[in-house]
C-alpha positions in Angstrom: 136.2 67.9 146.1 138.0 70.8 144.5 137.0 70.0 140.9 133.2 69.2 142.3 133.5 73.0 143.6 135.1 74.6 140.4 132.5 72.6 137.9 129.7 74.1 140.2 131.0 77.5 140.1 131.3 77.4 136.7 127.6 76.0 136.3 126.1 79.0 138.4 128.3 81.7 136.3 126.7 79.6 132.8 123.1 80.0 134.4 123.6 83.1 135.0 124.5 84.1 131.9 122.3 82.2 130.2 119.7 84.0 132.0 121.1 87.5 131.4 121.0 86.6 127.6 117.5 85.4 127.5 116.4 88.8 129.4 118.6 91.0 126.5 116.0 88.8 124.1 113.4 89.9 125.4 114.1 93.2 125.9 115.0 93.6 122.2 111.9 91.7 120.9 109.9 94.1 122.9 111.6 97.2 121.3 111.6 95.4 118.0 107.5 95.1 118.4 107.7 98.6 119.8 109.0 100.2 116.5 106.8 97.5 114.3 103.7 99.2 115.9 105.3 102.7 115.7 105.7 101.9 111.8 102.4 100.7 111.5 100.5 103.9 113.2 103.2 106.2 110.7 101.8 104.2 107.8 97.8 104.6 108.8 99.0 108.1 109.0 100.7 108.2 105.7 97.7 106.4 104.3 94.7 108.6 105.4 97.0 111.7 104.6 97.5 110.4 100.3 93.4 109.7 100.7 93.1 113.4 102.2 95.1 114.4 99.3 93.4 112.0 96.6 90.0 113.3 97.2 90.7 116.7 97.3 93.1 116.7 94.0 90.6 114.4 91.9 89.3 115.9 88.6 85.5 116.4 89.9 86.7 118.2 93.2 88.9 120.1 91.2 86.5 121.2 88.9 83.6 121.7 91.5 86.5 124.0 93.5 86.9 126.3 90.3 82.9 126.3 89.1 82.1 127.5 93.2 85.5 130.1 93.0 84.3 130.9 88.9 87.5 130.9 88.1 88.4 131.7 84.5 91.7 129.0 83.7 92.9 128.3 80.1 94.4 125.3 79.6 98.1 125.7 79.2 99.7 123.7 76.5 101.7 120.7 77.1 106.1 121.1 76.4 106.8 120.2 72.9 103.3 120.3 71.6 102.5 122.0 68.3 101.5 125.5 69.5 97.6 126.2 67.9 96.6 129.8 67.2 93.8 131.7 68.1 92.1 131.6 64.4 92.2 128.1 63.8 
């Protein structure tokens, strides 16, 4: 009778472990799909920001921005290019 008591006992402590173990699994799974969605909103953001930036640094809206502004640039030249001069 004892041992039918004891392997009881020890049955309810497994089950209930067992079950606090499946709970801290899915607890975590929902804070890993938490930070997966988190990552995916930061990465729309990311995205729409370098397509912000893409359109306003491409060469036509560059060049519309200084022909509106009539800005007078001169080209800079490049480091380690042959330097031209003015007469040539």
């Amino acid at each position: 009778m004892l041992k039918l008591c004891l392997c009881m006992i020890f049955a309810l402590l497994l089950a209930a472990l067992v079950l606090q173990l499946r709970q801290q699994k899915l607890e975590l799974s929902h804070q890993a799909n938490q930070l997966h969605n988190d990552i995916e909103a930061q990465q729309a953001r990311l995205w729409s920001q370098q397509l912000q930036i893409a359109e306003v640094t491409a060469p036509n809206a560059l060049s519309h921005t200084l022909n509106e502004r009539d800005l007078q640039l001169v080209p800079r030249p490049r480091p380690g290019a042959p330097a031209t001069q003015a007469g040539d």
